[in-house]
N, C-alpha and C positions, 0 to 999 in steps of 0.2 A: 471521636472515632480513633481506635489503636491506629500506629503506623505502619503496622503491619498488614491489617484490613485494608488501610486504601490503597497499598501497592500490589497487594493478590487482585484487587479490583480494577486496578488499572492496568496493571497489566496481562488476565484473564481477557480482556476489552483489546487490549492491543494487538495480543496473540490472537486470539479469532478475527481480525481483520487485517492480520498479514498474513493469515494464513487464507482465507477468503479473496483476495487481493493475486496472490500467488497463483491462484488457482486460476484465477481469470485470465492471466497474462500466456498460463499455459494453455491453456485451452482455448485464447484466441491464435496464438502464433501457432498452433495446431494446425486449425482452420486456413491460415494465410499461409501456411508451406502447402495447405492441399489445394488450395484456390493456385498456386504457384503453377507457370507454365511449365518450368523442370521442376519437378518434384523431386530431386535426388538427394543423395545425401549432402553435397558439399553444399545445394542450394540450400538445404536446410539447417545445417551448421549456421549458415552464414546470415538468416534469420533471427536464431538464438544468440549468437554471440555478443549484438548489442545490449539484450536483456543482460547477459551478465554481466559486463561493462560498466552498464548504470547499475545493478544494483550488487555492484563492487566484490562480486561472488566468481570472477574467471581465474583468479588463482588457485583458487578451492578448487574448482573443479577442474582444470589441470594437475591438481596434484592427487586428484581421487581415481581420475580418467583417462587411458593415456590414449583412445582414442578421439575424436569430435564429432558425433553424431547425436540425434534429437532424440534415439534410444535414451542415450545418455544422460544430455541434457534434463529430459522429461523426468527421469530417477533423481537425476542430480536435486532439481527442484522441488520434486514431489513427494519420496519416498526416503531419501536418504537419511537418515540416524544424525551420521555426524555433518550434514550441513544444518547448523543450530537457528537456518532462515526456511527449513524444506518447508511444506506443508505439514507433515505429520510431526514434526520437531515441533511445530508451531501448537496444532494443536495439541500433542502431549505435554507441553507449556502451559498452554490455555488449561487442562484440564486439572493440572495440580495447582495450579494457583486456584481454581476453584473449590477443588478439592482443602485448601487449606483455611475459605472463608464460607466451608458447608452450610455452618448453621447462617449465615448472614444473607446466601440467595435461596430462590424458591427453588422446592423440589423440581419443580418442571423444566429449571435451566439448568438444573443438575443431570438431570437424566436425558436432556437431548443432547447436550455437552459429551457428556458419558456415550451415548450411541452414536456418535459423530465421531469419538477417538475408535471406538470400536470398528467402525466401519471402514476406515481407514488403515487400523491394522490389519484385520481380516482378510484385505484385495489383495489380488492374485499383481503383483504390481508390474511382474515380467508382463502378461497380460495386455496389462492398461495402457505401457511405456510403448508395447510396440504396435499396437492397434489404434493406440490415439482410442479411446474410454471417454466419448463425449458423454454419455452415462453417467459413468464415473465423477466428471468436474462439475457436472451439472448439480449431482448429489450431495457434492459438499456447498456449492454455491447454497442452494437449497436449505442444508440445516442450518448456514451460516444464518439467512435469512429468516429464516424460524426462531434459532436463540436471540435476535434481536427483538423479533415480535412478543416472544412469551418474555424478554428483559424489560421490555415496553408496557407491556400488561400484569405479570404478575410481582418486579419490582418497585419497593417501595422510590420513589422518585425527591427523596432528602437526597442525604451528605453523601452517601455512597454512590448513591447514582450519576454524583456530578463528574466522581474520581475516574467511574468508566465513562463516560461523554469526555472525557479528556483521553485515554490511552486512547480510546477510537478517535478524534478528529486529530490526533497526533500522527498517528499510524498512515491515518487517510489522506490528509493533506502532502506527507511525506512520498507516499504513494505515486499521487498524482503527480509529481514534480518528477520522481525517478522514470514513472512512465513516458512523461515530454523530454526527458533527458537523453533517453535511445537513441534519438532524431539523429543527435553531435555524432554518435559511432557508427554511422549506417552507410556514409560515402562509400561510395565505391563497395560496397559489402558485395556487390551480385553481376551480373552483364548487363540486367534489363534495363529499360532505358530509364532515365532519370523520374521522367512523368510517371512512368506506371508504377516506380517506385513509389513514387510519394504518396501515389494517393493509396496504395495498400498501407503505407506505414501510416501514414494519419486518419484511415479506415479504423486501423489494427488498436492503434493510440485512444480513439473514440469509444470503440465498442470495449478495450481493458478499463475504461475508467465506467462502463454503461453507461456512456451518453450518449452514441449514435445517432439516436431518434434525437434526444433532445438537443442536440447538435444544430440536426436539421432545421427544427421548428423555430431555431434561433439567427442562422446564420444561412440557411439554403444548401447548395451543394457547393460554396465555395472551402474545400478544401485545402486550404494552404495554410503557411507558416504561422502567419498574424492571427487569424479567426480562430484559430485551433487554437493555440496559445490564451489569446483572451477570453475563450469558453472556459479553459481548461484551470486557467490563475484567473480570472477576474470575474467570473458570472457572481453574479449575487445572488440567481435561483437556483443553478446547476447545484445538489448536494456533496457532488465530490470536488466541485472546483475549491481551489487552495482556498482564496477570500473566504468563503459559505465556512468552511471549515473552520478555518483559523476565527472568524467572528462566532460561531460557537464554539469554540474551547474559548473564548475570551466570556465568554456569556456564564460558561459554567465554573472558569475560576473563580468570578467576580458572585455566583453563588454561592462558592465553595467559605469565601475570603468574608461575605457580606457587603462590601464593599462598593461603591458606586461606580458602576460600569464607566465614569467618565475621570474617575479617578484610578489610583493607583496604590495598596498599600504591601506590594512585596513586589520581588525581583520579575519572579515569573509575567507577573500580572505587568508589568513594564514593557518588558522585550514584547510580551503580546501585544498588546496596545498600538507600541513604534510600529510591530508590523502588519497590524490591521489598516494603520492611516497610511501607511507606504503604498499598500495593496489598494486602498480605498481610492487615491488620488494618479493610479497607476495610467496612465496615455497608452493608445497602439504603438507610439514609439517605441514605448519603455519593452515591449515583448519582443520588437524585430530582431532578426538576426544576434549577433554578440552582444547586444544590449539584455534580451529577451534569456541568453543564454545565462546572465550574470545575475537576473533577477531568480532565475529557476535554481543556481546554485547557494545566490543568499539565503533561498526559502528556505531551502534545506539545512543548510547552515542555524540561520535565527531556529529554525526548527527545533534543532538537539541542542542548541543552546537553551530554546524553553523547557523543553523535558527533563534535562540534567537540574534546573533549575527550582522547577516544578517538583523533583524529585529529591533535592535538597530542603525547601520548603517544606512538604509535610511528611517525608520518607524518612527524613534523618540520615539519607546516603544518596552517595552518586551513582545515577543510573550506569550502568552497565550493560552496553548492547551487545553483543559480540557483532554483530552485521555492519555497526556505525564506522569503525575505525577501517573494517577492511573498506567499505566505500567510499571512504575518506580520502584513503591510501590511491583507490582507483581514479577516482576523480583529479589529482591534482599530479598522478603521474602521468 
């Protein structure tokens, strides 16, 4: 396979599940400012503000924005051109990297691809931002969920298929870890009392990852720091928790490479491995408090360490994120 095929394939797979991902975070903290007993705007700001935080986007939008409102926010993340993480950035992303390996996927994920940028461009976005468009985010969850099905059925599942199962449980994993990351910047964000805090925020945590129900049927209503955390990094069933993740991109390097799952024969395929068995042999300790903190920042971390990796392996160049370094930057100031 050229190397240029499996990096439009990987990252087509990547781009349609951060842009899927984005979607969802918007459109539950929608919901959790409307569920809010003040509904205002500073409550609402104050909501948002850890999302950008963790996903290292509050200077960006300070410097696009000059006031703090979920107006804003909601554009910032969803519509805007030049934040190169919005949704519609994402998926105009997604769809030229498709657009450049046409002949290599099916018509069918062509053309929902194609109707998915389209519909996106088309919305009325003044609209959407100020009426909260559950419609709207429902609509892209929805074709996201489609171009997976019709990538699932109508492509061929060799070499190229492994490339997108890797930019997706890259994406997803990474995901997940920024979503449990909010938690650190949410002190004091609001008046309400600490309880009712939490349990909207790890409500809020649950249903952005779509685990709520299966949350439930794992753990009951206990809502708190540990259980949420060890659904969220350690389930072995949950599809988006980090381990599920990270043991499938391990599964689909080790198809990619030929290579025996219990061996190692490149860089990538190594750092994955270290942190499959780190995550494998992981304790409730290891999640608690700043322990719990240090492993959600490693994840992240070993993370872009694998995709740079991964992308040096059979890309021939270093990935280039533009969202990596400003989250970088946020995280460790």
């Amino acid at each position: 396979m050229l190397c240029r095929v499996a990096d439009s394939l990987f990252w087509m797979s990547r781009y349609i599940e951060r842009a899927e991902n984005t979607v969802r975070l918007v459109d539950v903290m929608h919901q959790t400012i409307l569920e809010s007993e003040h509904s205002n705007e500073d409550v609402g700001y104050a909501h948002w503000e850890p999302i950008l935080l963790t996903l290292g986007e509050k200077d960006s939008y300070d410097a696009l924005y000059p006031k703090r409102t979920s107006f804003n926010v909601t554009e910032f993340l969803t519509f805007n051109e030049r934040n190169p993480s919005s949704v519609f950035s994402c998926i105009t992303s997604a769809r030229e990297n498709a657009r450049t390996v046409r002949d290599q996927i099916s018509t069918e994920m062509w053309e929902t691809l194609n109707k998915l940028y389209l519909f996106v461009k088309r919305a009325d976005s003044q609209m959407i931002c100020s009426e909260s468009d559950f419609d709207f985010f429902g609509k892209i969850k929805e074709f996201a969920h489609l171009f997976r099905g019709i990538l699932e059925s109508t492509f061929p599942q060799d070499l190229g298929y492994e490339f997108v199962v890797c930019g997706r449980e890259i994406e997803r994993a990474a995901k997940t870890c920024q979503i449990l990351d909010t938690k650190r910047f949410t002190s004091g964000s609001t008046s309400e009392p600490d309880d009712a805090i939490d349990a909207v925020q790890f409500a809020a945590m649950l249903r952005s990852c779509t685990g709520f129900e299966a949350f439930h049927h794992e753990h009951g209503s206990d809502l708190d720091t540990v259980p949420v955390r060890q659904f969220l990094l350690l389930s072995q069933k949950f599809p988006r928790s980090a381990l599920f993740c990270i043991r499938r991109l391990q599964t689909a390097m080790h198809a990619i490479s030929n290579c025996p799952i219990t061996l190692f024969s490149n860089e990538p395929e190594r750092l994955t491995g270290r942190l499959v068995s780190r995550l494998n042999y992981a304790l409730a300790v290891d999640v608690e408090s700043e322990s719990g903190d240090s492993l959600i920042d490693d994840i992240e971390n070993e993370l872009e360490n694998i995709a740079i990796a991964f992308s040096r392996q059979y890309m021939q160049a270093e990935i280039y994120d533009p969202t990596v370094e400003t989250s970088q930057n946020q995280r460790q100031g």
